[in-house]
PALUM-979190 format. One record per residue (C-alpha): residue number from 0; residue in one letter; x, y, z. Coordinates in Angstrom, 2 decimals, padded with zeros to 5 digits. Example, Ala and Ser with C-alpha at 12.3 -4.5 7.8 and 13.67 -1.06 7.14 Angstrom:
<nodes>
[node 0, "A", [012.30, -004.50, 007.80]]
[node 1, "S", [013.67, -001.06, 007.14]]
</nodes>
This chain:
<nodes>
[node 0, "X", [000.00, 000.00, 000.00]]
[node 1, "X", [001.54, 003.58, -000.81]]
[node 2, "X", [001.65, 006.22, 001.36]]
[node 3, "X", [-001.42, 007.80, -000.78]]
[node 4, "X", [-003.57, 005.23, -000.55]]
[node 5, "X", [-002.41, 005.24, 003.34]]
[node 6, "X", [-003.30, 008.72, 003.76]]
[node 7, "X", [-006.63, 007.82, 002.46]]
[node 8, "X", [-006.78, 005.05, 004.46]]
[node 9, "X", [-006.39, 007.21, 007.77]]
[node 10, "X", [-008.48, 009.96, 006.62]]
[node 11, "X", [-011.41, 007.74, 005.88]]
[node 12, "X", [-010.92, 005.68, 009.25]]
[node 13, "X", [-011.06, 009.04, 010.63]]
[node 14, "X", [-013.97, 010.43, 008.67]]
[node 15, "X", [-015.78, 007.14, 009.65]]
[node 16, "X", [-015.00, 007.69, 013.90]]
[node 17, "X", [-015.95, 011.41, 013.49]]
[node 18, "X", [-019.11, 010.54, 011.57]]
[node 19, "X", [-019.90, 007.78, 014.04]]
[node 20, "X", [-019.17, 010.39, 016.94]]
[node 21, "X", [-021.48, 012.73, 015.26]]
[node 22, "X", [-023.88, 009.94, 015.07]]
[node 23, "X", [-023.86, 008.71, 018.73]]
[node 24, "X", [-024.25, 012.04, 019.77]]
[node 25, "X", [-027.06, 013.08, 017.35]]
[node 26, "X", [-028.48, 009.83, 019.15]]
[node 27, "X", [-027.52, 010.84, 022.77]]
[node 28, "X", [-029.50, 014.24, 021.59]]
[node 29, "X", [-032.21, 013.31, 020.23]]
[node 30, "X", [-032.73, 010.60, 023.51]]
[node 31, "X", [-032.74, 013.45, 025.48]]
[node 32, "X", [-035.05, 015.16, 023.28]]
[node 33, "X", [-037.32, 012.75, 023.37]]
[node 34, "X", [-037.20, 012.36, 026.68]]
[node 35, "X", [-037.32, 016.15, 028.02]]
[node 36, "X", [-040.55, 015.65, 025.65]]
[node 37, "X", [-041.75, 012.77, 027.57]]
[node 38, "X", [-041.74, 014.48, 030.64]]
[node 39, "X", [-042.80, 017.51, 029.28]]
[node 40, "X", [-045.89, 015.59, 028.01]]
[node 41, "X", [-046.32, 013.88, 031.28]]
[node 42, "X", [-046.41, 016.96, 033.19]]
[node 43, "X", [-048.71, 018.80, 030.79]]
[node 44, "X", [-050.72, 015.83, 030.67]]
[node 45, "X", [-051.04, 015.75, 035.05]]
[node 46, "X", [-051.70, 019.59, 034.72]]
[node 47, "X", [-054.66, 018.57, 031.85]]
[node 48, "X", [-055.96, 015.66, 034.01]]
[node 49, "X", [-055.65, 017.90, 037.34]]
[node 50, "X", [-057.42, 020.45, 035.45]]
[node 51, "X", [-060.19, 018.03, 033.74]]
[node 52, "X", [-061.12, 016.42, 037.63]]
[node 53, "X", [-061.33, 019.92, 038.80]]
[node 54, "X", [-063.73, 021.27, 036.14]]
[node 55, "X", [-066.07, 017.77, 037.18]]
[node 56, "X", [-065.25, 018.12, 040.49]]
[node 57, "X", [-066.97, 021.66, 039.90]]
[node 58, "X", [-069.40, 020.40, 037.31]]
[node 59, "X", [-070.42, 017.98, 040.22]]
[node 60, "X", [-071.09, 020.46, 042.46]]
[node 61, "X", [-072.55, 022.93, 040.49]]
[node 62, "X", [-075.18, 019.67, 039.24]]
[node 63, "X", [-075.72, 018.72, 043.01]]
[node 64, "X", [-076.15, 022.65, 043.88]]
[node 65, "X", [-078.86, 023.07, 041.25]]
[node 66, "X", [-080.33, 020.25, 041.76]]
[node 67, "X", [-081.13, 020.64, 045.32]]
[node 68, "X", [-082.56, 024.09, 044.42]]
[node 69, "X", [-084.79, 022.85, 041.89]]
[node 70, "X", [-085.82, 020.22, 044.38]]
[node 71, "X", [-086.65, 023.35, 047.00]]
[node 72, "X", [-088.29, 025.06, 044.44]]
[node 73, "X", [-090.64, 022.28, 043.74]]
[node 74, "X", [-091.29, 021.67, 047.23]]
[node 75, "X", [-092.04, 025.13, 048.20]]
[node 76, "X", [-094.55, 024.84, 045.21]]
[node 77, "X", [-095.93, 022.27, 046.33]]
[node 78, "X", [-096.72, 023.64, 049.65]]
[node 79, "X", [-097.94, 026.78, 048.40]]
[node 80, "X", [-100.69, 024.79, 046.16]]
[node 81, "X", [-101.91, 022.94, 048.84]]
[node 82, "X", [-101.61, 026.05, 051.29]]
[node 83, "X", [-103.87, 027.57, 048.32]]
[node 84, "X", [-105.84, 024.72, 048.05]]
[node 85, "X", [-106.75, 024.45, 051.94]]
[node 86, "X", [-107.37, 028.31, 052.32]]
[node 87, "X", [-109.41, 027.79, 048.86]]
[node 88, "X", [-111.66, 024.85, 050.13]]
[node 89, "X", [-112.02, 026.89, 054.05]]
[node 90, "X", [-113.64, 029.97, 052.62]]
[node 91, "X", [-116.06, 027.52, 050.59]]
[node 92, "X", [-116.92, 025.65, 053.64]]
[node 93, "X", [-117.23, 028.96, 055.23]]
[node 94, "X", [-119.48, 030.42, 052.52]]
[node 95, "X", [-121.73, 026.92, 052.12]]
[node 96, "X", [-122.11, 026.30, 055.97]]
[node 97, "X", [-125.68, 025.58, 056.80]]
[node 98, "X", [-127.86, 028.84, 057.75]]
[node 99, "X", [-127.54, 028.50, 061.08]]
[node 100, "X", [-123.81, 027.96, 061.69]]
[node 101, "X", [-123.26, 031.12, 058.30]]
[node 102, "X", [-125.41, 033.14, 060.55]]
[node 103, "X", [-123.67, 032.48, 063.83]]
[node 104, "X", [-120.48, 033.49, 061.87]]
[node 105, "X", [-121.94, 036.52, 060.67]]
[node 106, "X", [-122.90, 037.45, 064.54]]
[node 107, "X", [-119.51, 036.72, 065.70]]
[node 108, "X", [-118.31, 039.03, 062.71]]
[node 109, "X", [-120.86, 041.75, 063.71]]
[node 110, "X", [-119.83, 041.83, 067.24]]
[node 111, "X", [-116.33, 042.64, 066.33]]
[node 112, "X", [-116.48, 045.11, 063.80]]
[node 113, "X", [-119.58, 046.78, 064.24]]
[node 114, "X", [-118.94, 050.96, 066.41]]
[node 115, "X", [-120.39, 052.57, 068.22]]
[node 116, "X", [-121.85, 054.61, 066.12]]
[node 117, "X", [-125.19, 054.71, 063.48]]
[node 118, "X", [-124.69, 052.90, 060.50]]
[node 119, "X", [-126.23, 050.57, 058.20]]
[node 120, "X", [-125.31, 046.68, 057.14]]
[node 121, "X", [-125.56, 045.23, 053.18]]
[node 122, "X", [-125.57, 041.87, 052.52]]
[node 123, "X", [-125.57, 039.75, 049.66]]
[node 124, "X", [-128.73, 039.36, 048.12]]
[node 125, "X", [-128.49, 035.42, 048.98]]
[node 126, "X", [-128.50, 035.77, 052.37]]
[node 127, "X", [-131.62, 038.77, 052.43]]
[node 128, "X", [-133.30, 036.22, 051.55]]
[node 129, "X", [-132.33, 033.16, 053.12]]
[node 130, "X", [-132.02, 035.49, 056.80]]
[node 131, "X", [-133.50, 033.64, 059.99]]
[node 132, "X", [-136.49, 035.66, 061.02]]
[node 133, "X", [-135.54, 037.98, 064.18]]
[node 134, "X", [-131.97, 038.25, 062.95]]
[node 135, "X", [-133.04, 041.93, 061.63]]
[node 136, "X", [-133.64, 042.46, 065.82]]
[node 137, "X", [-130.99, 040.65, 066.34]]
[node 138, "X", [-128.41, 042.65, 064.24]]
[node 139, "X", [-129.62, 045.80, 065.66]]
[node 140, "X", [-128.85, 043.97, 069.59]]
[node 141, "X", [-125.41, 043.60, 068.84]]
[node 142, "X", [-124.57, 046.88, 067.93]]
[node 143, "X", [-126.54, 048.20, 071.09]]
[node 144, "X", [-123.67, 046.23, 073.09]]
[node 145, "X", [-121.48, 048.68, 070.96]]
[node 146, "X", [-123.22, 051.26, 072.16]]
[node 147, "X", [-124.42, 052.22, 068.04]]
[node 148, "X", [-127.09, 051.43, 065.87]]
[node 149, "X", [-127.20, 049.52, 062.67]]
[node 150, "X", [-130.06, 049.38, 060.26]]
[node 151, "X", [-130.41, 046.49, 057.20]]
[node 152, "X", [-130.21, 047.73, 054.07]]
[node 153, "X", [-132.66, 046.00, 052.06]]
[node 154, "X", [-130.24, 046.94, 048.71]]
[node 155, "X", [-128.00, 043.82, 047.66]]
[node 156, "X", [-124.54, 044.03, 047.56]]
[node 157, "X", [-122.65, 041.76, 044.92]]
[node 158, "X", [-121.01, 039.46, 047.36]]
[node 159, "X", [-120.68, 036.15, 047.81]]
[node 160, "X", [-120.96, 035.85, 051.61]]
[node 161, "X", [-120.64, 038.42, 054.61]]
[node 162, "X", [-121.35, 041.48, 054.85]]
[node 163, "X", [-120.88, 045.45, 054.29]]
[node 164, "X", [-120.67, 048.12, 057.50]]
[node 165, "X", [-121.80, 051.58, 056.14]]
[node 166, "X", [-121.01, 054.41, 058.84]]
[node 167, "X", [-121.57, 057.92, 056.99]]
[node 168, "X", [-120.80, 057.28, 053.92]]
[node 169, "X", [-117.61, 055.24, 054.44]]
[node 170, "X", [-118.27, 051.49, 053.90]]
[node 171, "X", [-115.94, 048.67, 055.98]]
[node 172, "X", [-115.81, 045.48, 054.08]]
[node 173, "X", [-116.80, 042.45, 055.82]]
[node 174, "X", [-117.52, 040.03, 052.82]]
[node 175, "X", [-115.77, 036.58, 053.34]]
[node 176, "X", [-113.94, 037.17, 050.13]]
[node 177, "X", [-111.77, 040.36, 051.47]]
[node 178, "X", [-111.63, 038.90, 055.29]]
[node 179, "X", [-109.55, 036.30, 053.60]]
[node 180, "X", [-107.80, 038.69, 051.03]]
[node 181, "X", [-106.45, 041.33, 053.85]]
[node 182, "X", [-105.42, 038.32, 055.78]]
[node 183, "X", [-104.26, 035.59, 053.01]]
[node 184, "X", [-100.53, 035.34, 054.11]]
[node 185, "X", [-101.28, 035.59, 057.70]]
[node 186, "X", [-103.67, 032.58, 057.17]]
[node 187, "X", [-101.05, 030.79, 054.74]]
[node 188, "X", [-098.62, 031.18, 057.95]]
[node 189, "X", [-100.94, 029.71, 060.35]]
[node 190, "X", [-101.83, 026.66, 057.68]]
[node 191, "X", [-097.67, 026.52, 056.80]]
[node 192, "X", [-097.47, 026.20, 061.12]]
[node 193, "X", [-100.11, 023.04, 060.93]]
[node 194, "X", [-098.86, 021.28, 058.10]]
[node 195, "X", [-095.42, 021.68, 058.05]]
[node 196, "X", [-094.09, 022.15, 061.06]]
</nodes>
């Protein structure tokens, strides 16, 4: 072999370690790359998954929050219908009692609001005619005791049970309907008390 080929020899031998240097570290490189992106991707994938239970954690929450609102909603619905429903079917009973028990209401009713003073009492035109005899005298008793006078008015009112106080010119309504209108959430209290408490 001449020195040429010699020379060639060596410079190819040492072409060959250099490239296979270059190579082993291209591969030492890219190992690390690969796993610096490994880890990267595991850590970005704990911060995802971290991330992802919090959101349902929150989801959760938010689902069991709602839901128990809805569930109060309903239930406060519920007792408001049949709070409605019992203050509905009381004033019925109340207006469809039998004469004598509507009438002994009506007393009761005229011994606490009638005043001492002259005035007159409407009723419906239902119960003008359906009055017990001497209840006219009776009426008129009761507002003695209250140290007044009350007359009958033989004009209807539109009513559906109850009565109307008329003391000069300024008329107090005793119907059944507004008793339980001006006193609807006081009564819904006293039914919410019974029921649910």
């Amino acid at each position: 072999m001449t020195g040429l080929e010699k020379m060639q020899s060596q410079i190819l031998d040492e072409a060959r370690r250099s490239a296979e240097e270059i190579l082993e570290q291209a591969k030492s490189q890219a190992r690390e790359i690969k796993e610096e992106a490994e880890r990267a991707a595991q850590e970005k994938s704990s911060r995802i998954l971290e991330k992802s239970g919090t959101e349902v954690r929150n989801t959760e929450e938010r689902s069991v929050s709602s839901c128990d609102l809805l569930r109060r909603q309903v239930l406060l619905e519920a007792k408001q219908a049949i709070i409605a429903r019992i203050l509905d079917r009381a004033y019925h009973t109340l207006i469809e009692a039998d004469e004598d028990a509507y009438f002994r209401i009506i007393k009761e009713m005229l011994g606490k609001y009638a005043a001492a003073q002259a005035g007159e009492v409407c009723f419906s035109e239902k119960d003008l005619d359906r009055m017990p005899e001497g209840f006219e005298k009776e009426i008129q008793e009761i507002a003695e005791k209250k140290g007044g006078t009350l007359l009958l008015s033989k004009e209807p009112r539109k009513i559906s049970g109850g009565f109307v106080l008329v003391y000069g010119g300024i008329e107090e309504n005793c119907s059944f309907q507004a008793m339980f209108h001006s006193r609807k959430d006081e009564l819904a209290d006293e039914v919410h008390k019974i029921l649910f408490s």
